[in-house]
Structure formats: structure tokens, C-alpha cells
C-alpha positions in Angstrom: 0.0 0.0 0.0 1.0 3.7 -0.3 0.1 6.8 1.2 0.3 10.2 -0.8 -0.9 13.8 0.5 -1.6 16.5 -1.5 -1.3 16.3 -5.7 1.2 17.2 -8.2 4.4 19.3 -7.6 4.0 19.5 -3.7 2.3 16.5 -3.2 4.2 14.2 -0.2 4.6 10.6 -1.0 4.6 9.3 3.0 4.9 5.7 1.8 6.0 4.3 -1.2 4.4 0.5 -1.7 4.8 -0.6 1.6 4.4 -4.4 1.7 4.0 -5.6 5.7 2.5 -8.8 7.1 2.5 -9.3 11.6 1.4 -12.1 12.5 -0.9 -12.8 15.4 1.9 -13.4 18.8 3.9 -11.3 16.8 6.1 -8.5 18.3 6.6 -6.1 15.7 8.7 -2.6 16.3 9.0 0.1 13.8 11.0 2.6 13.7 12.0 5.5 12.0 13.7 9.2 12.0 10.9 12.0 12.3 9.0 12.5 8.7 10.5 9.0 7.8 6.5 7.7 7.7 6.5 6.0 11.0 3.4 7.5 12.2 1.7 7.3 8.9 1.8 4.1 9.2 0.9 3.7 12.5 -2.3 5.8 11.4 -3.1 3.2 9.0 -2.5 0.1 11.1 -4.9 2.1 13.8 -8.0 2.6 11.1 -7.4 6.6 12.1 -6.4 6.5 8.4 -6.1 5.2 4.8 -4.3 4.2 2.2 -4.1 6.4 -1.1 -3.4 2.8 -3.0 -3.3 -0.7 -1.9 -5.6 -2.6 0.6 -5.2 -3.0 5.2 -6.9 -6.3 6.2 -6.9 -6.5 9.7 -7.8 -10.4 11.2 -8.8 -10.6 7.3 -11.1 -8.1 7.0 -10.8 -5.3 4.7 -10.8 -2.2 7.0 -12.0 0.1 3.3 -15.1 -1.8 2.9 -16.5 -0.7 6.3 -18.5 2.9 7.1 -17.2 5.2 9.2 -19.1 3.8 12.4 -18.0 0.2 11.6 -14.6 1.6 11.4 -14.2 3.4 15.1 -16.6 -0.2 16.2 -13.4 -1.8 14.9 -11.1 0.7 17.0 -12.6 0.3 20.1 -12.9 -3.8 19.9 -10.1 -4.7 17.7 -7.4 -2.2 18.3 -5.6 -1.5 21.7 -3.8 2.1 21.7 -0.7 3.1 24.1 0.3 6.4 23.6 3.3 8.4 24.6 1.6 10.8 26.6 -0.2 8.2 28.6 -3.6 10.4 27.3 -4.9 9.4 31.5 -8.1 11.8 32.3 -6.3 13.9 35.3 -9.4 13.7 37.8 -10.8 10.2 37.4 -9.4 7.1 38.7 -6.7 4.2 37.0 -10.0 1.9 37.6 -12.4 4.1 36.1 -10.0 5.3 33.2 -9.0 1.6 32.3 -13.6 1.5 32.2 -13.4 4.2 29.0 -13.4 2.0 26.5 -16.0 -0.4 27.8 -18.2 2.8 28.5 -18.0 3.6 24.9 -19.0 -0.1 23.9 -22.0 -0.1 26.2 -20.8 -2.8 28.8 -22.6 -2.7 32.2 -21.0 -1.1 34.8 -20.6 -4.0 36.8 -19.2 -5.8 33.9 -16.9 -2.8 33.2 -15.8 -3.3 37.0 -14.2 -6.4 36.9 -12.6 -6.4 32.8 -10.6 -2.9 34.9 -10.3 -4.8 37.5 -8.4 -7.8 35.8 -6.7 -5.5 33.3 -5.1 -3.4 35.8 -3.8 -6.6 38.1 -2.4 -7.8 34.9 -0.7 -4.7 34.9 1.1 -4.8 38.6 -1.4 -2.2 39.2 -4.5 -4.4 41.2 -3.6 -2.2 44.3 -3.7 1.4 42.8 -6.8 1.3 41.4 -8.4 4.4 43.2 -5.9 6.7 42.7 -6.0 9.2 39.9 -2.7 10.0 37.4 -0.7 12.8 39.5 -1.3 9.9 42.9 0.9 7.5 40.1 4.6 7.7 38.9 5.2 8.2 35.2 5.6 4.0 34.9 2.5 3.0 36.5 1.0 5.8 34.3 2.0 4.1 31.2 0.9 0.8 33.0 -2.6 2.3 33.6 -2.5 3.2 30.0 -1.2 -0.4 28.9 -4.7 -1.7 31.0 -6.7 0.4 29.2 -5.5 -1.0 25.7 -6.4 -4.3 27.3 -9.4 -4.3 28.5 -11.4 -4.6 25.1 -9.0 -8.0 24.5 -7.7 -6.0 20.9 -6.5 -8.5 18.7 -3.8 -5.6 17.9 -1.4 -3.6 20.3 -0.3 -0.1 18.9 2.2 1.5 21.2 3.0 4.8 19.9 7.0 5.8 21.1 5.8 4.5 24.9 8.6 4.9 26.8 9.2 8.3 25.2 8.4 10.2 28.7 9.6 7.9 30.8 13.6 7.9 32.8 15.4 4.3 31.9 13.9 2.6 35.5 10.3 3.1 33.7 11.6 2.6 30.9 12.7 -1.0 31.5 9.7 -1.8 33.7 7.5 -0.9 30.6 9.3 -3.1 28.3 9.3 -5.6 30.5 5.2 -5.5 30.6 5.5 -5.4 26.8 7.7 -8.4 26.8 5.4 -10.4 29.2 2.1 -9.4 26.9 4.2 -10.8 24.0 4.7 -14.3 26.1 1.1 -14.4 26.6 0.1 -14.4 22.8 -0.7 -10.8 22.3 0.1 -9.2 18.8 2.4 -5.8 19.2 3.1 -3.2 16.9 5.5 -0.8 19.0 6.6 2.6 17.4 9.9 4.2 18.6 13.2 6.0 17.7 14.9 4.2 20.0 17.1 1.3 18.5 17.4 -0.7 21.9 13.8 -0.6 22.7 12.8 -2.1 18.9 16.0 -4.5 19.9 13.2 -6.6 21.8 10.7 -7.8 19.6 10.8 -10.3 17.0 11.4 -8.1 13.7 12.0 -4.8 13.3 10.9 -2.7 10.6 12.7 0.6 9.6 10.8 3.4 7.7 13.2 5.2 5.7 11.4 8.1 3.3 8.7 6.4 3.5 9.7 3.0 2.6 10.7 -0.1 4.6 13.3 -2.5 5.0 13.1 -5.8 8.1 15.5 -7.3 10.0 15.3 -9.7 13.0 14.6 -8.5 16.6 16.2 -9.9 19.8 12.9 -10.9 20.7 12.8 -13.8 17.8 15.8 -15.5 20.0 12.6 -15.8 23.0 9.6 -16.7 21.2 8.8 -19.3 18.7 6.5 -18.3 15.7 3.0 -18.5 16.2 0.3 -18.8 13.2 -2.6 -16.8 12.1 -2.6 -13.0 10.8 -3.2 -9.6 12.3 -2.8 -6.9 9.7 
């Protein structure tokens, strides 16, 4: 697929026949210098955008023959997002920001009480559930944030750069979450500019003007390959 903005003389090819298959379990890190299409792609992986040319089937299903309401139904159930700015709402609780998503899908709230509940004990974070963002460090922010991306059960991970705000302790106790999510099955795209944080996953796909080149990921030395396709 490619991505093109705007026509003629200035338009902006943002990628150039990109050709990308994860695989579900698989742990998947992209990276990229800034304008090197990264986040366009992540934009397309995330149904926020599409392609100028080519086709996105995510779990098979061709994301351009839904509406624009079947689309953000696919968001909210299919796709789990981490962001770098954690994106927390400052005044509510880790338990009742990890609920957001559920809200928007219409789950009871009693229902909604124990998926948060689970999500953020998967997390570390079973203990911390009543206290808002500023009551958390900048890790268990993230972690609260990781929940959240959870608690749907996505059959897709999209981290976008999320240990960007974080010091190196967070850092590693963030990629150590990530690393445990990928033991347990779960399929990880993970966005960064960091070369030792896309060290950890399985592949690791640089965006270079807009078009990509693999190699193999740390990660593939700890996990075996497991079947079936995400995107």
C-alpha cells in the first residue's frame, strides 16, 4: 500500500508501496527518523487513516469496505492504543480510566468493574486502582494506559513511542510488561526512535522516506512463531 498527501508538484509521498504482514503473537517494532513515515503508518495500522493505494486487512477483514461507524466499532474492539503521553483523564481514577473503553462499547458497569479490574492486576497495578494520574509515577501511568489498551481483549497492540516520557527505571519496567504481553500471545506493533527498545521484539521494521526495509529483533531469539494473521 501507499500513502500520498496532497497532488502534483507538492504532493508528499509518505509511503512508497509498503508491503507488511505481523502475524498474530507477533512482536513487531517500527522505527523511523521523524517524517520517515513511522506514524503514517501507524495511522493506518490504527483505522485513524487510509491508504491512497493498496488494501489494510486487519484479522482478514478489509478495513476500506466498512462505514465510518464500523470503522471506530473496529477501533474500540479490535485495536488496543498506548500512547506516549499516557492520554490518562487527570481527575478520574486508574479503575475508572482503564472502564473508558467499555463505556463507549455499552458494557454494564458491573461488567466494566471487573474487565478494569483484571486488566489493571495484569498490569502490577491491582492495588492502585483508586488513585488518579498525578497519585501515580510516570511508569505506573503508562501501566494504567497499557490496562486500558487491554481491557477490550484488541486482537492488535499499537504502542506509539511508549517509553518516550519515561527515565530508563520506567523505561525498562514498561518493556518488561510489553515483553510479558508478548509471552502471553498478544500481537504488538510498538513505534519508537529508540534502536534498543525495537531491539526486543521479534522483527524490526525501519521506515526510511517512507519506505521499509526488516530485520530480525532480539525478541525472535525468545519466542517461537505463532500462526494466524493480524494486519
Amino acid at each position: 500500500m501507499s500513502k500520498v498527501y496532497g497532488e502534483g508538484e507538492t504532493a508528499v509521498h509518505a509511503l512508497r508501496e509498503v508491503d507488511l504482514l505481523v502475524r498474530r503473537g507477533e512482536y513487531v517494532a517500527v522505527i523511523g527518523q521523524s517524517g520517515s513515515g513511522k506514524s503514517t503508518l501507524l495511522n493506518i495500522l490504527g483505522c485513524l487513516d487510509a491508504p491512497s493505494s493498496g488494501r489494510y486487512l486487519l484479522e482478514g477483514l478489509d478495513v476500506a469496505d466498512l462505514d465510518e461507524r464500523q470503522q471506530s466499532i473496529l477501533r474500540n474492539r479490535q485495536i488496543g492504543f498506548i500512547f506516549q503521553s499516557f492520554n490518562l483523564i487527570p481527575r478520574t481514577t486508574a479503575l475508572a480510566n482503564v472502564e473508558l473503553p467499555l463505556v463507549y462499547a455499552g458494557v454494564s458497569r458491573r461488567r466494566r468493574h471487573e474487565r478494569a479490574r483484571a486488566a489493571l492486576e495484569l498490569v502490577g497495578l491491582g492495588q492502585r486502582e483508586d488513585h488518579r494520574p498525578n497519585e501515580l509515577s510516570g511508569g505506573q501511568q503508562q501501566r494504567v494506559a497499557v490496562a486500558r489498551a487491554l481491557v477490550t481483549t484488541p486482537a492488535l497492540l499499537l504502542a506509539d513511542e511508549p517509553t518516550g516520557n519515561l527515565d530508563s527505571a520506567s523505561t525498562a519496567d514498561v518493556l518488561e510488561l510489553f515483553d510479558g504481553l508478548h509471552r502471553a500471545g498478544r500481537t504488538i506493533v510498538l513505534i519508537t526512535h529508540d534502536d534498543e527498545v525495537a531491539e526486543r521484539a521479534d522483527r524490526v521494521v525501519v521506515v526510511t522516506d517512507g519506505v521499509l526495509t526488516e530485520r530480525v529483533g532480539d525478541g525472535a531469539q525468545r519466542s517461537s512463531t505463532r500462526s494466524g494473521v493480524a494486519t
